[in-house]
KESE-962366 format. One line per field, with one value per residue (C-alpha): residue number from 0; residue in one letter; y, z, x. Coordinates in steps of 0.25 Angstrom, whole numbers, padded with zeros to 4 digits, always signed. Layout:
<pts>
num NUM | ...
residuo A | ...
yy Y | ...
zz Z | ...
xx X | ...
</pts>
This chain:
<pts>
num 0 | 1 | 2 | 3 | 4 | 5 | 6 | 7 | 8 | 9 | 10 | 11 | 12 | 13 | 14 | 15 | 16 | 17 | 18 | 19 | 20 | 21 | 22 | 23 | 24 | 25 | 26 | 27 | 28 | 29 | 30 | 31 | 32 | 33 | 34 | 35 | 36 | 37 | 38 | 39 | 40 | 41 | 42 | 43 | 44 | 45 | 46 | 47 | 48 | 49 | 50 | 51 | 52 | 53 | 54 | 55 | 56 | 57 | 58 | 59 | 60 | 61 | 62 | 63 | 64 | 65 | 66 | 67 | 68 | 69 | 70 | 71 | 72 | 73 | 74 | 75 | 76 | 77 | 78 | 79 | 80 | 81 | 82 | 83 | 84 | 85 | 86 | 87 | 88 | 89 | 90 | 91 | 92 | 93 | 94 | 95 | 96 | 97 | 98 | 99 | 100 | 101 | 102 | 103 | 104 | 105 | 106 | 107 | 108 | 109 | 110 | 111 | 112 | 113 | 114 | 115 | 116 | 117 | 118 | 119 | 120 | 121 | 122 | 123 | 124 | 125 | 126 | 127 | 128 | 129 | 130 | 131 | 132 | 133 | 134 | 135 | 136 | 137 | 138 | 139 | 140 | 141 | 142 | 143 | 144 | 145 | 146 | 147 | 148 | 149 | 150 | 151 | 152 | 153 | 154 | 155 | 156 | 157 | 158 | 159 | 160 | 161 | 162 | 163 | 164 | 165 | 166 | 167 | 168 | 169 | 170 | 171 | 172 | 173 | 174 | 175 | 176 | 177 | 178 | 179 | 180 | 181 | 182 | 183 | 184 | 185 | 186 | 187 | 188 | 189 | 190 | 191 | 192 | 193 | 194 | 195 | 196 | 197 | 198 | 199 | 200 | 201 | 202 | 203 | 204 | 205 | 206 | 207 | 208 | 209 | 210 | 211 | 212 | 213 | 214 | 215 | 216 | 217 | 218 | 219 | 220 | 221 | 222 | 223 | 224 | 225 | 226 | 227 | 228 | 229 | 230 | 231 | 232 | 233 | 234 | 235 | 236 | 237 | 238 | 239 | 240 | 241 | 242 | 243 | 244 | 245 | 246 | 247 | 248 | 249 | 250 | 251 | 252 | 253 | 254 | 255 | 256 | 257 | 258 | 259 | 260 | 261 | 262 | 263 | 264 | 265 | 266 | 267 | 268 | 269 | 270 | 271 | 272 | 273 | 274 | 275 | 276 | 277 | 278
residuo X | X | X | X | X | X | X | X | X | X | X | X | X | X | X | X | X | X | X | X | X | X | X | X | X | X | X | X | X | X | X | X | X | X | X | X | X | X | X | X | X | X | X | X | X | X | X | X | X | X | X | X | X | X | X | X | X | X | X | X | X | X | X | X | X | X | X | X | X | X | X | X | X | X | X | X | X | X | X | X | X | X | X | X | X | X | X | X | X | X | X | X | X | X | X | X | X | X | X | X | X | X | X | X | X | X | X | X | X | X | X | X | X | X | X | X | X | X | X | X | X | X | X | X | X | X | X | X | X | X | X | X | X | X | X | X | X | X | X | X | X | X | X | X | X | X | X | X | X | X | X | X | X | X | X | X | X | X | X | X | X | X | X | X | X | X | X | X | X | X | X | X | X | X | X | X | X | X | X | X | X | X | X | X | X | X | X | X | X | X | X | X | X | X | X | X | X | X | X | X | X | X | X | X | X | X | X | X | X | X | X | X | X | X | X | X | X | X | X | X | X | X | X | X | X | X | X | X | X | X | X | X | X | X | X | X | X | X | X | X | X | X | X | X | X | X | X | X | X | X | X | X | X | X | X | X | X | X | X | X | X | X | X | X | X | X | X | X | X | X | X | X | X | X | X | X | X | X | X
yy +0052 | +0043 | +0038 | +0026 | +0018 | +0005 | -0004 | -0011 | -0002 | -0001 | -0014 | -0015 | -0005 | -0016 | -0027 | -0020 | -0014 | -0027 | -0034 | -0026 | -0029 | -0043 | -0043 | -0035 | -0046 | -0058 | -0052 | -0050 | -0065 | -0063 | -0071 | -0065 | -0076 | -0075 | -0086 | -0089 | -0098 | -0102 | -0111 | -0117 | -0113 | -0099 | -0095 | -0080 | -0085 | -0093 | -0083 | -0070 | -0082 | -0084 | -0071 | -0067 | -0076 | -0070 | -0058 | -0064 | -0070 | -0056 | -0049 | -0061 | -0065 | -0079 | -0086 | -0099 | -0103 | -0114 | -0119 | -0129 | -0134 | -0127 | -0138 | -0135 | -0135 | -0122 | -0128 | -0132 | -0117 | -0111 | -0121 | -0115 | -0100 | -0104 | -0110 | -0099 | -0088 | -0095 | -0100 | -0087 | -0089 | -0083 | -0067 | -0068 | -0076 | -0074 | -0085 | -0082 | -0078 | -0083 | -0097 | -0107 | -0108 | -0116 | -0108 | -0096 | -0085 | -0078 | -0087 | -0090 | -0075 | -0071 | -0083 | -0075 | -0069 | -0054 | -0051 | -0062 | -0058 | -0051 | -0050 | -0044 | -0048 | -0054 | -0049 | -0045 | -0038 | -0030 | -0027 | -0022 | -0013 | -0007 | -0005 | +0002 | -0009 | -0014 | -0026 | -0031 | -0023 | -0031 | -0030 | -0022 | -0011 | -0009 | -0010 | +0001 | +0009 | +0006 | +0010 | +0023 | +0027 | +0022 | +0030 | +0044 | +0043 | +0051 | +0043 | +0053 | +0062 | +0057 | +0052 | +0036 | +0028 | +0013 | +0004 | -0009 | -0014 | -0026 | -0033 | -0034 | -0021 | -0011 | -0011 | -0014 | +0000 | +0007 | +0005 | +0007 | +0021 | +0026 | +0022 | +0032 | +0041 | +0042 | +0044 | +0032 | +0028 | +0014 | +0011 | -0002 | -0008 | +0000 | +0014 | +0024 | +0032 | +0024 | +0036 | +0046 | +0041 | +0038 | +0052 | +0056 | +0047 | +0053 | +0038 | +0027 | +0014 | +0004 | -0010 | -0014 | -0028 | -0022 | -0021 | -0008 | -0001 | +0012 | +0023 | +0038 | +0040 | +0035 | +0043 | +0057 | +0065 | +0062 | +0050 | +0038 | +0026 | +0013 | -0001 | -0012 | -0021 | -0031 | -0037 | -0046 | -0041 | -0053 | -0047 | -0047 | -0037 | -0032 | -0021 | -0015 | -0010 | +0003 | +0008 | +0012 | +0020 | +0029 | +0031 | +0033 | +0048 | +0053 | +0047 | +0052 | +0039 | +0025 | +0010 | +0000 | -0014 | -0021 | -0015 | -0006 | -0012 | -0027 | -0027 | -0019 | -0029 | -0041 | -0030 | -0027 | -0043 | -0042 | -0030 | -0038 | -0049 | -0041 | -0035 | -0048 | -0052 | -0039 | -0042
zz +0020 | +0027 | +0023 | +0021 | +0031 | +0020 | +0026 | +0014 | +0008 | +0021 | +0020 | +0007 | +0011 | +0023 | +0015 | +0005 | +0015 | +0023 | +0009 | +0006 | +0020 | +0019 | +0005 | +0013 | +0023 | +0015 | +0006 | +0020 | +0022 | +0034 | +0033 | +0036 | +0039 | +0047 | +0054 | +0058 | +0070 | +0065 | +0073 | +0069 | +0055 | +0059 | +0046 | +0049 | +0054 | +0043 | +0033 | +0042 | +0040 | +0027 | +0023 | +0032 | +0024 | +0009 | +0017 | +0020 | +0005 | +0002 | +0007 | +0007 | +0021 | +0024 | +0033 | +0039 | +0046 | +0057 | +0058 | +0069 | +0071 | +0082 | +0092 | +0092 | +0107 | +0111 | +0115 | +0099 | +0094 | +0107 | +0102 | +0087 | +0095 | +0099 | +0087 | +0077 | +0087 | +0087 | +0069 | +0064 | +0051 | +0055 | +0057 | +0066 | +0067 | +0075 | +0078 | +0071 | +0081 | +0087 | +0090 | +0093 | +0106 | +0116 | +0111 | +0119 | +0108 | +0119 | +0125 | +0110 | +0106 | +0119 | +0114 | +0100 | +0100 | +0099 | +0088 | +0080 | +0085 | +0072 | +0079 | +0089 | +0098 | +0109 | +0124 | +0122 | +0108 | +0113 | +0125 | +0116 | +0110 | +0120 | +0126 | +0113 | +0112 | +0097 | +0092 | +0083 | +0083 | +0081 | +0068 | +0068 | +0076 | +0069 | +0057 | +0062 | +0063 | +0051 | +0043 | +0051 | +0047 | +0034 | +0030 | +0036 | +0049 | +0061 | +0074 | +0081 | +0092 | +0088 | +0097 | +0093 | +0100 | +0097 | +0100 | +0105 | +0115 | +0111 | +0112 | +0097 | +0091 | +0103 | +0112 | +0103 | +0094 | +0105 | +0108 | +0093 | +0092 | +0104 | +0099 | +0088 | +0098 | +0097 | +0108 | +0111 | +0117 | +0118 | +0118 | +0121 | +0126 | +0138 | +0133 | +0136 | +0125 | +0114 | +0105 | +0112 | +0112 | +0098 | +0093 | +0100 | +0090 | +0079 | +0076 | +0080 | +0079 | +0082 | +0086 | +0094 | +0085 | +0086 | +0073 | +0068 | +0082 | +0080 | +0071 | +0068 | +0081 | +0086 | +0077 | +0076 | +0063 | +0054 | +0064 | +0058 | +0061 | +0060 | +0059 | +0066 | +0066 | +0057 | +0057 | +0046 | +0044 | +0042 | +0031 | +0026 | +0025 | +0036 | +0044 | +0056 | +0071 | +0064 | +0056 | +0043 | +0034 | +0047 | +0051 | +0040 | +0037 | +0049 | +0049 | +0042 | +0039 | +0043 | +0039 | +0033 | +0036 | +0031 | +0023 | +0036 | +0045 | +0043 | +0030 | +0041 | +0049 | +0040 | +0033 | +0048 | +0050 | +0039 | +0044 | +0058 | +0051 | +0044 | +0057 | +0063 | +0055 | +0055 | +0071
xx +0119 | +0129 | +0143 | +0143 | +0153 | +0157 | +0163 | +0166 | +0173 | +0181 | +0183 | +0189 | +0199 | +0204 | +0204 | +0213 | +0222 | +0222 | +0226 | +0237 | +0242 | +0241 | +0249 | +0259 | +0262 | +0261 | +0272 | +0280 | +0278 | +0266 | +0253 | +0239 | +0229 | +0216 | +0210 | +0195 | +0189 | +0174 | +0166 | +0154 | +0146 | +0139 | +0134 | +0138 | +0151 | +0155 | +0150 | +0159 | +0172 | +0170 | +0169 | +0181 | +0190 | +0185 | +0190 | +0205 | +0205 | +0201 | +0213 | +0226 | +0222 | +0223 | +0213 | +0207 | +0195 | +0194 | +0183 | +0176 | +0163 | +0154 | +0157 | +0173 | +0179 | +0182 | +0197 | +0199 | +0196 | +0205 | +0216 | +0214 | +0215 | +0226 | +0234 | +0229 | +0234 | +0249 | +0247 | +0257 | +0250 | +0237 | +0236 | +0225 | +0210 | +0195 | +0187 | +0173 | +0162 | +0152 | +0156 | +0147 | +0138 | +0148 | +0161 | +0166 | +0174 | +0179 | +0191 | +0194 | +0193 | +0203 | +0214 | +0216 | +0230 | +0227 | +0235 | +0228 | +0215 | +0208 | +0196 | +0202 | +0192 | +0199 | +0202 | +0214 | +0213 | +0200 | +0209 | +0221 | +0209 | +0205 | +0218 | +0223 | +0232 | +0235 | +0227 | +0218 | +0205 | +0192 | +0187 | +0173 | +0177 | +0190 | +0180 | +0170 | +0183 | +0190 | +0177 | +0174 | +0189 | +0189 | +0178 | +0182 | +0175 | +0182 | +0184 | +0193 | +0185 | +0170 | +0160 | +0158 | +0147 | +0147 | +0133 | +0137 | +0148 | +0152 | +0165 | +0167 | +0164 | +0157 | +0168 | +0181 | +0175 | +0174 | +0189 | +0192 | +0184 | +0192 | +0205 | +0201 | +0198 | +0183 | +0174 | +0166 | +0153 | +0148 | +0132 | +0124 | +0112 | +0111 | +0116 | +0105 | +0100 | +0109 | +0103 | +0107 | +0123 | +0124 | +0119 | +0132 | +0141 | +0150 | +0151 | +0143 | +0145 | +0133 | +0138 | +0126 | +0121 | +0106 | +0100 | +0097 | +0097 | +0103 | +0095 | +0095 | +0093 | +0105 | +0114 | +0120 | +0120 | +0133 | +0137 | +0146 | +0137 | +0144 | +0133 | +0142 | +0128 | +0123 | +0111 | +0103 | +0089 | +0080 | +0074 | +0089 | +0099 | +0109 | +0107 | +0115 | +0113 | +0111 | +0099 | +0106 | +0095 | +0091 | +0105 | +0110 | +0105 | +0111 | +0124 | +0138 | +0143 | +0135 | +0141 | +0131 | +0128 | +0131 | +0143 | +0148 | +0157 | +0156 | +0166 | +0175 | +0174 | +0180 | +0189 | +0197 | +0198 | +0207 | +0213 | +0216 | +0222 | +0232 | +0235 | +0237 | +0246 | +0255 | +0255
</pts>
């Protein structure tokens, strides 16, 4: 039987350290606020914005929304870039993705100030990362760290294999696993013999946005299996890239969706805009 990875137990852990901290700055006179770009009415997006501040009020963060109609310029939120980068009274801020069809993210993303970047998803903060340089780490794959640690799992020396390769959890894990001296494979759509790799894994990490796609199969006895996917089932429900009830038997800890790593992934938010505001 699998340890459970909770990541909401996790979570709570941050929120009350990051609380802590923020009562420590305010009494020294320095403001932690968090700011969010949404553009259009997204029903995800608004919901994940909504749900972002309860988690500022939660912990004394400030924060404040802008919000624009889906056919605002891509000059006015540059402008806004711009202004909220230089406004000393906010920590740091993300622009809420996707943005509607016509938008480009990227020249925007690339504008934030890397040390207000709490997504840490620009340019130069994923080339800070991958340069061992400090920065501010992107939230899911601090998150997938954070709860492996958190719950006693040994990074040093293993063999970790992540599925998936993209630029916002793949590729910036795979950085953070080696910084704690793991060694690393990455897998994706044309890996050969995906099973055959991910037997290898001491910890194995499935980020690939296929439902359901890794199984018994893929997994060593007494890995550490962490779900990064999330999927709603028509039938309802969530489920993950990873199917839990056969996996499950042969792993030593395994995270659930949902419940796994998307409370880290708010919670480490949080923890970037304290860091922020430090900086």
């Amino acid at each position: 039987m699998a340890e459970i990875l909770d990541g909401k137990a996790a979570a709570a852990e941050v929120r009350s350290e990051v609380a802590a901290e923020v009562a420590e700055l305010e009494g020294r006179g320095v403001p932690v606020r968090l700011d969010v770009v949404l553009v259009g009415e997204d029903p995800a997006s608004v919901t994940y914005v909504a749900m972002k501040q309860r988690d500022c009020a939660e912990v004394g963060i400030e924060s404040e929304a802008h919000r624009f109609g889906p056919d605002v310029a891509q000059e006015e939120l540059a402008a806004l870039v711009d202004r909220l980068n230089e406004d000393a009274a906010v920590s740091g801020f993300f622009i809420q993705l996707p943005l509607p069809e016509g938008l480009d993210p990227m020249p925007l993303i690339s504008r934030i100030s890397p040390a207000k970047d709490v997504d840490g998803l620009s340019p130069e903060s994923a080339g800070r990362l991958a340069l061992g340089l400090p920065s501010l780490l992107p939230c899911t794959p601090h998150g997938v760290i954070q709860l492996l640690r958190r719950n006693g799992v040994e990074l040093s020396g293993r063999e970790a294999v992540v599925v998936g390769r993209s630029n916002l959890v793949g590729k910036p894990l795979a950085q953070l696993l080696l910084r704690e001296n793991a060694t690393v494979t990455v897998c994706h759509s044309r890996t050969r013999d995906l099973p055959g790799v991910t037997r290898r894994a001491d910890l194995l990490i499935v980020a690939a946005g296929r439902r359901e796609m890794v199984g018994a199969e893929h997994v060593r006895q007494g890995a550490a299996v962490v779900d990064v996917g999330i999927h709603r089932r028509q039938e309802g429900g969530l489920v993950g890239d990873v199917r839990f009830e056969e996996v499950e038997p042969r792993a030593a800890w395994i995270s659930p969706v949902p419940g796994g790593v998307g409370p880290m992934t708010r919670a480490m938010l949080l923890h970037n805009t304290v860091r922020a505001a430090r900086m």
